[in-house]
N, C-alpha and C positions, 0 to 999 in steps of 0.2 A: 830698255834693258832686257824687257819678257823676250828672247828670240824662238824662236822656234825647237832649239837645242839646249836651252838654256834652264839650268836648276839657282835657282834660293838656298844659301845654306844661311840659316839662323843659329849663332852659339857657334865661335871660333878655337873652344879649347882643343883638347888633344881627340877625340872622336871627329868632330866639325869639320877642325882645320885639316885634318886626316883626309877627309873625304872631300875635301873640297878641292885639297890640291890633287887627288887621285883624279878629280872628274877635267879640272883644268887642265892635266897632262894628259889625259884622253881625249880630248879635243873641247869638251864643252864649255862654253859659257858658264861663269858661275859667279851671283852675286853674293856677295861675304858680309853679313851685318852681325855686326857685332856690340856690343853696349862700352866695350874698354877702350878708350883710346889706343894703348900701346899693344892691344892686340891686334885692332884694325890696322895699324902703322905698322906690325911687322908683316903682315900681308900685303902692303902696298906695293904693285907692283906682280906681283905672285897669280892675283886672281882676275880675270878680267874686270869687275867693278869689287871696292873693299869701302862697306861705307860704315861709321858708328853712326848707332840708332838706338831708340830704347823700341824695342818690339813688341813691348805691352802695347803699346798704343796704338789704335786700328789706323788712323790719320795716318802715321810714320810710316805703314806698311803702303797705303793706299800713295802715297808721297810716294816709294819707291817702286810703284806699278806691281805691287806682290798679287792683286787679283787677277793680271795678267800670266802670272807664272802657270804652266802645268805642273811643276814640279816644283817642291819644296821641301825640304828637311830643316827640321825644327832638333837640334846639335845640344840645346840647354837641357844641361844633368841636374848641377849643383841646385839650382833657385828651379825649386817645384813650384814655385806659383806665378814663376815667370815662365815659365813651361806652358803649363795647364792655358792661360791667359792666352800666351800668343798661339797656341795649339787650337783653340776656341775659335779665335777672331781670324786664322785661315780655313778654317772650317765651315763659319760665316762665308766667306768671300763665294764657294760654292762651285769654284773649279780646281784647282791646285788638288793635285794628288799629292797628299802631305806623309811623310817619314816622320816620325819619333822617336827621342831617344827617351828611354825610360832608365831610371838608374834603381830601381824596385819593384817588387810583384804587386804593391798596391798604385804603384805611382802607374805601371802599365794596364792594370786594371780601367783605372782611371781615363788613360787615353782612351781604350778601348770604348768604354761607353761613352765617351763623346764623339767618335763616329772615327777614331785613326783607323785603318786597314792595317798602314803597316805601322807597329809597334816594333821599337829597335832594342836589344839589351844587349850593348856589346859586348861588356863582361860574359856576363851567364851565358851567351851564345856561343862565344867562344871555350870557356868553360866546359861546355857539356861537349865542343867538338872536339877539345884536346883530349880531356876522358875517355872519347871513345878511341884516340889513336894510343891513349897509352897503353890503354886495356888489350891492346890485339897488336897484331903485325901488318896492320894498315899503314900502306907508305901518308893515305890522303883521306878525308872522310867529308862529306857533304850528306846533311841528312833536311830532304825536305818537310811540307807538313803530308798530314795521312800516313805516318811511318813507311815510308818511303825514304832510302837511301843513296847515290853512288859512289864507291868508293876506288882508290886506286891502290891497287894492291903487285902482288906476284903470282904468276901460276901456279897451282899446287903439283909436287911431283905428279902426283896420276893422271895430270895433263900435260904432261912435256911432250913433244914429239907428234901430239894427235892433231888432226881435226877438228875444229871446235864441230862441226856436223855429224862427228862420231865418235865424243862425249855424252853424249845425253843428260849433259851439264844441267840443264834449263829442268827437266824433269826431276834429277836426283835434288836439286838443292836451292830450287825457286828462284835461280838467279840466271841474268843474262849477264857475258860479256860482250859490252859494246864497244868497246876499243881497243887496241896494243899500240904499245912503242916498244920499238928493238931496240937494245942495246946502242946507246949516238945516233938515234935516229927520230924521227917527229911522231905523233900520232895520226893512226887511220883508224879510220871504220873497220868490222870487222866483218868476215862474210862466212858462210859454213865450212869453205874451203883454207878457213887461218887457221894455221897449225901456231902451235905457242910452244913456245924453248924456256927452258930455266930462267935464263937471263933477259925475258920480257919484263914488262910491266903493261899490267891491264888497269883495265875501268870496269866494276862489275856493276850494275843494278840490279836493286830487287828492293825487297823488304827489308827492314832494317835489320832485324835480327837475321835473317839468310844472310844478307849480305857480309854482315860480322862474320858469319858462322863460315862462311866459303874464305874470308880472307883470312880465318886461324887454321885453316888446313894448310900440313906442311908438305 
């Protein structure tokens, strides 16, 4: 079942099965374990492999080739110690790049010192991204880690009509735009010679706060 493309999702609720079927409809492989019968049953069919399993138990995983997986997301919110547990015993296996979902700041904590890299809070993540689009006139916001942003915004009047190469955008307000879509049209790259009209929509990067700061100008 380990293919080459292929992700482990552990914990079929509404996070899991979210992402499981997201990866399924993108082409990849995805095995679905779950501990509820009539959860595994309404994915059958859905996911390429859907098997119930209790995932505490190293055996059940090792039975389903999980040491084999590079990839794994561990999906369980609700039962923090069936979390922690199977969060552990892929950690043990010692190649699986394991995902987390944490549903608290001590429960992420926790992951954290048992060696997850990526710790997942999809609430509070999402959260803090809606915050920032309600707070400004951000059409889109992505905010990496290192306060690091990009956002997708509109051009500001005193860019309408210019050259981005003869703005001196990048110097006044520590931010680049690396993209535009025109009005019904797709995205490009952008080069010193893209002029921006009203009726664009950009991508800017920078720092989080520039980058806010540049998409509240009107």
């Amino acid at each position: 079942m380990a293919a080459a493309d292929s992700v482990a999702v552990i914990g079929l609720g509404r996070f899991g099965g979210a992402l499981a079927l997201e990866l399924e409809g993108a082409g990849t492989e995805v095995l679905g374990i779950d501990l509820d019968e009539e959860v595994v049953q309404s994915f059958n069919g859905r996911l390429t492999h859907v098997v119930r399993a209790d995932a505490t138990k190293e055996e059940a995983l090792r039975q389903l080739s999980l040491p084999d997986f590079d990839r794994v997301v561990v999906g369980i919110g609700s039962d923090l110690e069936a979390s922690i547990l199977t969060t552990s015993i892929l950690l043990r296996f010692d190649r699986s790049t394991v995902w987390a979902k944490a549903i608290s700041e001590p429960h992420a904590q926790i992951l954290s010192q048992l060696g997850v890299e990526h710790v997942i809070r999809p609430e509070h993540d999402m959260g803090r991204r809606v915050a920032h689009l309600v707070r400004g006139t951000m059409l889109d916001y992505v905010e990496f880690e290192d306060n690091f942003a990009m956002v997708k915004t509109r051009p500001p009047r005193e860019y309408w009509d210019r050259e981005l190469g003869t703005t001196g955008l990048r110097g006044k307000y520590g931010v680049t735009v690396v993209a535009v879509r025109r009005k019904g049209g797709t995205w490009d790259y952008t080069t010193a010679q893209t002029t921006l009209y009203d009726d664009d929509e950009i991508i800017v990067a920078g720092p989080t706060a520039k980058a806010e700061l540049f998409s509240s100008l009107l």
